[in-house]
N, C-alpha and C positions, 0 to 999 in steps of 0.2 A: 894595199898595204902589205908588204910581207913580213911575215913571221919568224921564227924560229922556229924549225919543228924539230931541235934534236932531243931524241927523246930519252928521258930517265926514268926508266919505268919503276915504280911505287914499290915493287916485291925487292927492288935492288938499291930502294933510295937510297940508304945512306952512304954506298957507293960510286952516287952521283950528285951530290949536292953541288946547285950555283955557288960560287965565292960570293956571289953580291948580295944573296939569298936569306933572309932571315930566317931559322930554322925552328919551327915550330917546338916548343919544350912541352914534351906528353905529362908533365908536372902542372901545365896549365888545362890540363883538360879533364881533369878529375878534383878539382876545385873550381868556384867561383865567385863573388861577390855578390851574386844575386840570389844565395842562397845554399844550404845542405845540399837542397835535392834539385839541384837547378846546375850540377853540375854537367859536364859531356857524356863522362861513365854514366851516372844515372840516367840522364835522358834515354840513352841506348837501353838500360834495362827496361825502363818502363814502356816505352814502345817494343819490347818483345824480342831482345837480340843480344848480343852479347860480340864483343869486339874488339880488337886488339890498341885498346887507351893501355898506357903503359909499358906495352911491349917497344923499345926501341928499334928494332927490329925492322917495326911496322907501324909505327904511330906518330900521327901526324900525317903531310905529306909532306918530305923532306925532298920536294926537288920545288923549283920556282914559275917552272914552264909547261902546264899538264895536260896532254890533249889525251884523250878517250877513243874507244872505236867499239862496234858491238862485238860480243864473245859469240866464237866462232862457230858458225851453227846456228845462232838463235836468229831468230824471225822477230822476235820484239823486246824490248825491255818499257818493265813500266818504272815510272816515277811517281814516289809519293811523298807527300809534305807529312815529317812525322812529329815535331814541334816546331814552337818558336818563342822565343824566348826575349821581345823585342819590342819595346814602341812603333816601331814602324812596319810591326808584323802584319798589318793590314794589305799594306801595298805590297810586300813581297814578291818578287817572281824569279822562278827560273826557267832559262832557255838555254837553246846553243845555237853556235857560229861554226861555220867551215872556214879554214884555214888560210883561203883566197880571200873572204870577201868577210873579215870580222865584226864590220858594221851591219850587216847584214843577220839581225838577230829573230831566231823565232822560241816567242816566249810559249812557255808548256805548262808550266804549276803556277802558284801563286797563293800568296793569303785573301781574307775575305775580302778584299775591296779591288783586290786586281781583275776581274772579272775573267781570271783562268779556275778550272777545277784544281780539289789538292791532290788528286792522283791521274796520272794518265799513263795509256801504252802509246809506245811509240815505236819506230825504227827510223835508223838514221844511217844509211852510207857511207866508208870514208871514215875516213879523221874529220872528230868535231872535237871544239871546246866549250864550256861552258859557262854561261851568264847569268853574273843576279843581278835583280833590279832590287838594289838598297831600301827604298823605300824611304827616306829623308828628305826632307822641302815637300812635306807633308804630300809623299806621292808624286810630287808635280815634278818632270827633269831631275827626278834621283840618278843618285851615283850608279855609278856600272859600274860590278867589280867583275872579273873573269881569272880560270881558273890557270891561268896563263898569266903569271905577275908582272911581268916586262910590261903588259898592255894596261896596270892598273892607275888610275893618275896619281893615287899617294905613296907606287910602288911598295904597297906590301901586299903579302900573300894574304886573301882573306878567307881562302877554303881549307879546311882540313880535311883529308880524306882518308879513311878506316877501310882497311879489312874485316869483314862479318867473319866472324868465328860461331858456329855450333855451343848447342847447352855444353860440353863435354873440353871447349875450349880450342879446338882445332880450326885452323885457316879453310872458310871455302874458297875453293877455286875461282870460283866469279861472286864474289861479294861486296859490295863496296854502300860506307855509310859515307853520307859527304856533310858537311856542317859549316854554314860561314858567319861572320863577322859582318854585321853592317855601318859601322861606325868608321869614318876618318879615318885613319893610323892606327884601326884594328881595336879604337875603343878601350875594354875590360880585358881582351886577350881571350876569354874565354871558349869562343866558337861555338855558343850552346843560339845564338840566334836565329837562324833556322837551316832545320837537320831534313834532309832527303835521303830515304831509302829506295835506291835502283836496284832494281832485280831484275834478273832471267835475260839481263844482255850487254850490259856496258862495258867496259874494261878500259881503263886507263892505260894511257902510253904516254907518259910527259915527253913530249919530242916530236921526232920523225918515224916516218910510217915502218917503226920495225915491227912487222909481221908477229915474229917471236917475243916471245919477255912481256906479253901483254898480262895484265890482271886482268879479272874480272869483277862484272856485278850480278852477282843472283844472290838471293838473301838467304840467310842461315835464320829462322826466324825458332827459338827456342820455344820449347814448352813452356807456359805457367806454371 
């Protein structure tokens, strides 16, 4: 199956936005319907971070086709499940695909019934993309969403993806919160369903393997 790999990288979204591309409104991510403190912002505070929700700039991901590569240097990045916000947050999982062979998925986190841990270190070579396993039909042949919208089956984007910004507000260089959507047609809108924190090596490239213009993920994790 080939892909698209041209890439819109996250630091220059709005730059690069698909025409076909639904574009995430940072007005949905600091509200909810499931509650005050059950928005995006809050989740980020209370797991320990702080992040650019609201900044147009940088909020949301405003491209539709997102592949990732490690930040340049690092030897690993870990992933951790840092809420969820979901019925189907038991089966949750996330993994990644190389760009040849997208069916080809190996799952890494998960909620408590997917029999993955909710944190782990990894390294990954290359251009990968990224997989949720939805978690609906009660676990059994849930949906696959990926972070690559072209490949999704209800065609909408279900990952948001942040910048970690320091207590003081400033962009790290390799930060990145990621948060998705498990429902249909994106559900509630909200993207508070379940949130992964990747640190110490990820870095998003929506596209093709441009070298340059990559972000990163290492986490800015604020004082209490």
């Amino acid at each position: 199956m080939r892909t698209n790999l041209t890439p819109t990288c996250l630091i220059i979204a709005l730059a690069s936005v698909s025409a076909s591309a639904d574009i995430i409104n940072p007005a949905q991510l600091v509200t909810s319907p499931d509650g005050p403190n059950a928005n995006l912002q809050q989740l980020i505070y209370d797991a320990g971070y702080t992040s650019s929700v609201g900044f147009l700039e940088s909020a949301g991901d405003q491209t539709s086709d997102e592949w990732f590569k490690m930040c340049r240097g690092a030897e690993s990045m870990r992933w951790e499940v840092s809420w969820q916000r979901a019925g189907h947050a038991p089966h949750h999982k996330l993994g990644y695909f190389m760009p040849d062979n997208p069916a080809d998925i190996t799952w890494v986190i998960g909620g408590s019934s997917s029999g993955l841990p909710s944190v782990a270190d990894l390294s990954i070579s290359g251009l990968f993309g990224l997989a949720f396993y939805s978690g609906d039909n009660g676990g059994v042949n849930s949906t696959i969403y990926r972070s690559v919208t072209s490949m999704n089956p209800d065609g909408k984007d279900h990952m948001v993806s942040l910048m970690i910004r320091d207590a003081e507000g400033y962009l790290r260089s390799c930060g990145r919160i990621l948060s998705w959507e498990d429902l249909w047609n994106l559900g509630d809108k909200d993207y508070n369903d379940f949130g992964v924190v990747a640190m110490t090596g990820m870095v998003p490239t929506p596209g093709a393997l441009a070298a340059l213009g990559l972000a990163g993920v290492i986490a800015g994790r604020r004082r209490r």
